[in-house]
N, C-alpha and C positions, 0 to 999 in steps of 0.2 A: 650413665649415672648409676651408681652403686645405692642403694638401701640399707638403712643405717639396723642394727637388731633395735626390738620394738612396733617399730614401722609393722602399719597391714595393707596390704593390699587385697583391693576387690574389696576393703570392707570384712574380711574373712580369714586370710591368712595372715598370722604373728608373725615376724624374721625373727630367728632363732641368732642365725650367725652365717657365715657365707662359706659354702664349703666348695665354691671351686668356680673359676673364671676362665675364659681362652679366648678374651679379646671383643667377640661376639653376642657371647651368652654369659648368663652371670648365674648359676644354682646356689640355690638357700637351703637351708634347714629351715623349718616353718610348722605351725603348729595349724591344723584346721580347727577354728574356732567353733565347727559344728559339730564336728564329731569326735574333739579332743585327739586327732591322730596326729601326727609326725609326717611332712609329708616333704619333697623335693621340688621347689618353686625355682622352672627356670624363667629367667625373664630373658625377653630380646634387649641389646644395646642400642641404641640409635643405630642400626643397619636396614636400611629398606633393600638392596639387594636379597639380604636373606631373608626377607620376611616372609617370603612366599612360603619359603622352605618350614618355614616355623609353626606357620597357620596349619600347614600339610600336615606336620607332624602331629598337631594337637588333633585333628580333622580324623587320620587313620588311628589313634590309640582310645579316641573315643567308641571308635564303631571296634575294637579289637578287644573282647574279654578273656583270656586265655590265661590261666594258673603264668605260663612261661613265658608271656610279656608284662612286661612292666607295666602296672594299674594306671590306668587316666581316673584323675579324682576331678580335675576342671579345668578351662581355659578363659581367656579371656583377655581386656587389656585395659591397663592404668588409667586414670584420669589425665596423665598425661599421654596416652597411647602406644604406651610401649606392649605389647602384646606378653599374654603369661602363660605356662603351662606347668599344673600342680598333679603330680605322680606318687605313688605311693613310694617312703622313705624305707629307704634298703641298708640293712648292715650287711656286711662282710667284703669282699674285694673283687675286681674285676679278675675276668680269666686272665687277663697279660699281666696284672699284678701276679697270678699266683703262679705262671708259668717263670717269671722273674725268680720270684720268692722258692720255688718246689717244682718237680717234674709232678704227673698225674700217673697214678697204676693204670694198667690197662684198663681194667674194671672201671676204673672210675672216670677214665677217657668216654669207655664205650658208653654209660651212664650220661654222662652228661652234653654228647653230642647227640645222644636220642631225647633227651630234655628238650635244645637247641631244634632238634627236626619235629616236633610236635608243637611247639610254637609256629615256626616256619610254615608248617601244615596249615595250622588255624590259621594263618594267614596269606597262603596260598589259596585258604579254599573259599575265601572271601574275596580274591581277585591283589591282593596286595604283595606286592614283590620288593623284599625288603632292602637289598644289593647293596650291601657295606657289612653282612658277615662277618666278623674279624673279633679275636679276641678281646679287643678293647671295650666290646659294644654284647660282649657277655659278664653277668653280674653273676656271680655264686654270694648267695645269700648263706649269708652267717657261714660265708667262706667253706662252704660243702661243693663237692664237684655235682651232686646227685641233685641238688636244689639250682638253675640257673633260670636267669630271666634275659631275657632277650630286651637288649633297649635303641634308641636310636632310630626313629622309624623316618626319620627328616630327608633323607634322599628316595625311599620308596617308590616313587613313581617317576623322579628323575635322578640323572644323576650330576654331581657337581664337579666341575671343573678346577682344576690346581693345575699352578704352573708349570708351565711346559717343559720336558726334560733337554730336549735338541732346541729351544727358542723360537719353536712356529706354531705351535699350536694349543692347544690342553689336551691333557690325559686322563680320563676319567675314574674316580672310583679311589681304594685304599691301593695302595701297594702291596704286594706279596698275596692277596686274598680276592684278588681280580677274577672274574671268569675270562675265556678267551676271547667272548662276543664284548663283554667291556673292552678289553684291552685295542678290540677293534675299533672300538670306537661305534660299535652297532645300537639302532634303535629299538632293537624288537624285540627288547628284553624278555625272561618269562621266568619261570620257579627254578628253571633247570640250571639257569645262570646260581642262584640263591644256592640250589644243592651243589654245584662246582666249588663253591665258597667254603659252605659246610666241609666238603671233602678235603679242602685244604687244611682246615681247624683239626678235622678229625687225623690227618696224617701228622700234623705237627705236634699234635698232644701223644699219637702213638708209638710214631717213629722218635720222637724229641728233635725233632729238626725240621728245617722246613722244607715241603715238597721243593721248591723252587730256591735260588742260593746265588747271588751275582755280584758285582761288586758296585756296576754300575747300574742305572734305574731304568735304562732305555734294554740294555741288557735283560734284567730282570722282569721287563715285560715281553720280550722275543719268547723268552724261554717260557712262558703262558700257553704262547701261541703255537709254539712249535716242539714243545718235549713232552713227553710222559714223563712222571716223575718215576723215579727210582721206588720198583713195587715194596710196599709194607714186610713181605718176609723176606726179603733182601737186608732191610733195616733192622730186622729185629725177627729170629726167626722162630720165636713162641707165638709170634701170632694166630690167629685162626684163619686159615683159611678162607673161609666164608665173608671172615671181615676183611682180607686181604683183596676178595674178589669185588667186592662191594666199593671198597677204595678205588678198583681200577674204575667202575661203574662209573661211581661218583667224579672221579678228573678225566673223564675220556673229553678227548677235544670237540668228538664230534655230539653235541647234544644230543641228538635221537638216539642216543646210546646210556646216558644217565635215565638213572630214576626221575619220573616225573615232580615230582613237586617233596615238599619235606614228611609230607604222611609217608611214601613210599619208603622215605629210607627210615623213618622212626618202626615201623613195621619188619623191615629187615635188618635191624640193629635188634628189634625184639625177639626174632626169631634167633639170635644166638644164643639166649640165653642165657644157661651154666658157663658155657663156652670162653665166656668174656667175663667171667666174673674177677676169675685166678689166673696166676703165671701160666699157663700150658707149659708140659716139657721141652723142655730147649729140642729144636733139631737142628741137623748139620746143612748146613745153605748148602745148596744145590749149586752146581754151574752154572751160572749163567749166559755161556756163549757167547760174551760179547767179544768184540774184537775191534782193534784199532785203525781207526780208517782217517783219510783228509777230509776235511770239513772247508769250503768256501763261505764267506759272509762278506755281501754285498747290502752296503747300508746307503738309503737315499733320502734327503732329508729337502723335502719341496716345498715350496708355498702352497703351492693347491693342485689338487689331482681330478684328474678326468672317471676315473676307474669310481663306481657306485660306494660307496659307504659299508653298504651291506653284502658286500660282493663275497660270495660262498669260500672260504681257505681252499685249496687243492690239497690235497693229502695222497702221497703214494702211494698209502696201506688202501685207500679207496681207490686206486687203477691209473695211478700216474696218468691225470686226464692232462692231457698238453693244455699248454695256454699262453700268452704271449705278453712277454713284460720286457719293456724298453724295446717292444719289435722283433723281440726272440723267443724263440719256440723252447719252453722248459716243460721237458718229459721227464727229470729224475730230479727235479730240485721240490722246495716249499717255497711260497709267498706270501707277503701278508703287509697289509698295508695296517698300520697301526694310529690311533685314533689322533696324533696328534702329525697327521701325514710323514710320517715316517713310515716309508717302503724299505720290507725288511727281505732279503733273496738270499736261501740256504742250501748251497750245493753240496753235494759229497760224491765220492770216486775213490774207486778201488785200483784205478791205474797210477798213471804218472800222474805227481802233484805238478809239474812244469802245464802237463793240460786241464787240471783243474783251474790252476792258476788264469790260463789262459781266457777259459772260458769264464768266470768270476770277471777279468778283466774286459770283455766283449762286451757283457752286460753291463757294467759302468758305463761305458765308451755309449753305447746306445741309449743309455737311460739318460744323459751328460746331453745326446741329441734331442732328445723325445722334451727334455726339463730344463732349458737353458735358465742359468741362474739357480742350480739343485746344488749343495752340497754334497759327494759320495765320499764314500770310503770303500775299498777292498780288504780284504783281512783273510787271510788262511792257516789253519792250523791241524795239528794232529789231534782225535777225540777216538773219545770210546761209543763206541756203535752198539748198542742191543734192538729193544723194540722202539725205541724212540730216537728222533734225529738229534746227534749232541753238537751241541757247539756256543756251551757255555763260556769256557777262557774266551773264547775266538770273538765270542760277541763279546764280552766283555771289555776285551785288546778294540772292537772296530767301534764298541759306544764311544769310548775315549780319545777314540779319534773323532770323533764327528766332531763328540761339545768342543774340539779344538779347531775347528773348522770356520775358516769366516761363515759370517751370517750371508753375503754375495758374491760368493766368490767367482771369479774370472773363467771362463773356458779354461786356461791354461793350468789354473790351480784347486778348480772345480775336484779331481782323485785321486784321495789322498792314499797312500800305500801302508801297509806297516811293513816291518824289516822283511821278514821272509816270501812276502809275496814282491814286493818289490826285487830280491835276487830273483827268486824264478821267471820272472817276467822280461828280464835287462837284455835277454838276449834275441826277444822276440817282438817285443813293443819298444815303445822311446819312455823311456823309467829317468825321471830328472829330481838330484838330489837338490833338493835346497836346504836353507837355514832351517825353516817348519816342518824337514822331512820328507820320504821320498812322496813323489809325485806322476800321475799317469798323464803323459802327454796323450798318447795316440799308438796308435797296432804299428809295427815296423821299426825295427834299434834304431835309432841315428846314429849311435854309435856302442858300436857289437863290444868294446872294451868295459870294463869296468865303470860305470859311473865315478864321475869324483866326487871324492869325498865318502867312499863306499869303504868300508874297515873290517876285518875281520873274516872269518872264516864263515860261507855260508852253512844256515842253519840243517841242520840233519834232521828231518820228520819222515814218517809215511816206513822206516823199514826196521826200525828198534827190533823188534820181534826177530828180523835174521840176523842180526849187527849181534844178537844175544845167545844165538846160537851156534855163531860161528865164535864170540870169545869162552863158552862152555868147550867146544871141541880141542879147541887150542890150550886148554886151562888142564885136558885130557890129555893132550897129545906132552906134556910139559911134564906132569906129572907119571906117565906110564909111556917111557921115547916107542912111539909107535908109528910110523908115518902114517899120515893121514892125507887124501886130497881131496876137496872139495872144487865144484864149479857153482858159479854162483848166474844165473841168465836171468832176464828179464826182459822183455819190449824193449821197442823204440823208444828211449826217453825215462825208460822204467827204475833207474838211478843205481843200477849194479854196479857202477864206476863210484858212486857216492859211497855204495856199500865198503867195496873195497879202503877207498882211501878212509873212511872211519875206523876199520880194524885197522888198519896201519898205524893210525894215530892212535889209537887202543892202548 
């Protein structure tokens, strides 16, 4: 039920006019009749589901005085019982408004994510973990980046559940501003999750884009769990230093490696100072060393899993500790089971993509045994390798295949293929094309020929770099008649035959 302007409620508050609704909550412009101020009267809808949430929020902004959150002025609830909460009235625009409307200067980045972390703080250090960080739920008052208030305090101590991206389960939290313990779906929340969040704010405002980047949303949260983002003076390379280092701090996967709570990083956004005021001189990006490698991604989408909630990521850069998923020993890959039981497996290999392939395929095959009635997918593709594991497209290519996936599907139609792993696999497993796409029967060809219905030429990954060297020689050898002869070798299986016939076709 909507309130008409006029109307008071509590006996106290005037309606002004109604300045904004989402179904649930209804906010007013409102005047307090005690104090002649202006203030923001959200009322709850007929929704008892979220009433908890609503009580909570009025319950932690009452005990929260801090310049950088948003003022509790009162709470309460109707005579007819709809519960209210009266906030002090804010002019100017939300951050995602003004990142819409304007990019931010550096300065004025660094500015108001240390606003952001000294709120955060005052409420760290009161026990209160705020976990929905994200532009939207930052207010610049009278539209300055130097002035923000922190608002939304309604999930703080839990978090809310939205619908499930694969159809088994829920995902927790906002999208793109997740830490990786949300994304897990973990209970033991704490500040560090809050500063992961921060540090995504702060890279999107610095860099103008976002640490994280996917097409699809099951995608887009792998890549939480499993990439470092592309460092700040990579993106922009006037950065500082100091603030570049502090970036890594803030998104490192593994928490005991961030800053504690939001005082720590308000303190080391202060310590830049000058630094962060102005443009810094441009410098020349540096190499980054990466280089192009196969990427495997192995997506399982189950009903319910055995494996703890809270069960610790394995991480290489911490010692390639083995462990066993679908009954196989993975010593070079990642895992990660994600909060709406989606089990995510990311191989990479520097050899033959036919034995990546392979091995990506085994673990379906076993995870298919371990989870009868699992949806899988297989997906392989070429990515760029630095300090963090890539397999952005690749996930991207295997989310789209899952949400395509029956919701029960059959033993037989249980793994699904995408193109190019399905050719690597044809000659070694039983790879069956159907109407919905290729599909993984089982280890062993039934038939070593081409699958029917199979078209085209297989795909060329894993050797661009020599394929690019050997048409530069030939582009010489053309231009200045010099003979030249090159051998070209590689492993068992190593695709110097693929090489070859690709300069042919060159």
């Amino acid at each position: 039920m909507l309130v008409q302007p006029g109307e008071r409620v509590a006996g106290r508050f005037e309606i002004e006019s109604l300045a904004g609704t989402d179904g649930m909550e209804a906010v007013y412009r409102a005047r307090d009749l005690q104090t002649g101020e202006r203030v923001a009267l959200k009322l709850l809808r007929h929704d008892a589901q979220h009433r908890e949430r609503f009580l909570r929020e009025a319950r932690l902004l009452a005990g929260l005085q801090h310049p950088g959150i948003v003022r509790y002025v009162d709470s309460g609830e109707t005579p007819e019982g709809a519960p209210f909460l009266a906030m002090e009235w804010l002019e100017g625009e939300t951050l995602d408004a003004r990142l819409a409307r304007a990019e931010l200067t550096l300065g004025e980045s660094v500015a108001m994510v240390r606003g952001v972390a000294e709120a955060l703080g005052a409420a760290h250090a009161r026990g209160v973990v705020h976990r929905d960080v994200k532009p939207a739920n930052v207010f610049l008052v009278g539209a300055s980046p130097e002035r923000p208030r922190l608002l939304d305090f309604g999930i703080a101590r839990e978090l809310v559940g939205v619908a499930s991206l694969t159809g088994t389960g829920a995902v927790l939290g906002s999208l793109g501003y997740m830490s990786p313990e949300q994304v897990r779906g973990e209970r033991a929340l704490d500040a560090r999750s809050d500063v992961f969040s921060l540090g995504l704010l702060l890279y999107r405002c610095v860099a103008r884009q976002p640490a994280f980047a996917a097409d699809h949303p099951l995608a887009l949260l792998a890549m939480v769990v499993f990439h470092d983002p592309t460092p700040l003076l990579d993106r922009r390379p006037e950065v500082p230093p100091a603030l570049d280092a502090l970036s890594r701090r803030m998104l490192s996967r593994r928490r005991e490696l961030r800053p504690a709570d939001g005082a720590e990083v308000a303190r080391a956004l202060g310590e830049l100072g000058d630094h962060a005021e102005g443009e810094s001189p441009a410098r020349s990006a540096a190499l980054t060393g990466r280089e192009r490698r196969l990427v495997g991604v192995v997506l399982a989408r189950v009903a319910e899993r055995s494996l703890d909630r809270d069960a610790t990521l394995l991480l290489p850069a911490a010692g390639a500790v083995p462990a066993l998923v679908g009954g196989l020993r993975l010593d070079s890959s990642e895992f990660a089971w994600l909060a709406d039981d989606t089990l995510v497996v990311v191989l990479t290999a520097a050899g033959a993509a036919t034995d990546l392939a392979s091995r990506a395929a085994r673990t379906a095959l076993a995870l298919r045994a371990e989870h009868p009635g699992a949806a899988l997918v297989v997906a392989t593709g070429s990515a760029e390798v630095g300090a963090s594991l890539p397999s952005g497209e690749v996930l991207d290519r295997a989310a789209t295949l899952l949400a395509a996936s029956p919701a029960s599907p059959s033993p037989e139609e249980a793994i699904a293929l995408d193109t190019l792993t399905a050719e690597l696999l044809r000659a070694r497993f039983d790879v069956r094309v159907t109407p919905r796409g290729a599909l993984l029967a089982g280890e062993g060809s039934a038939d070593p020929a081409r699958p029917a219905g199979a078209t085209g030429a297989l795909p060329f990954v894993g050797r661009e770099r020599e394929l690019s060297q050997l048409l530069s020689l030939y582009d010489a050898t053309v231009a200045e008649p010099v003979a030249q002869a090159v051998l070209v070798t590689a492993p068992a299986g190593g695709a110097s035959p693929r090489v070859r016939d690709a300069l042919a076709a060159a």
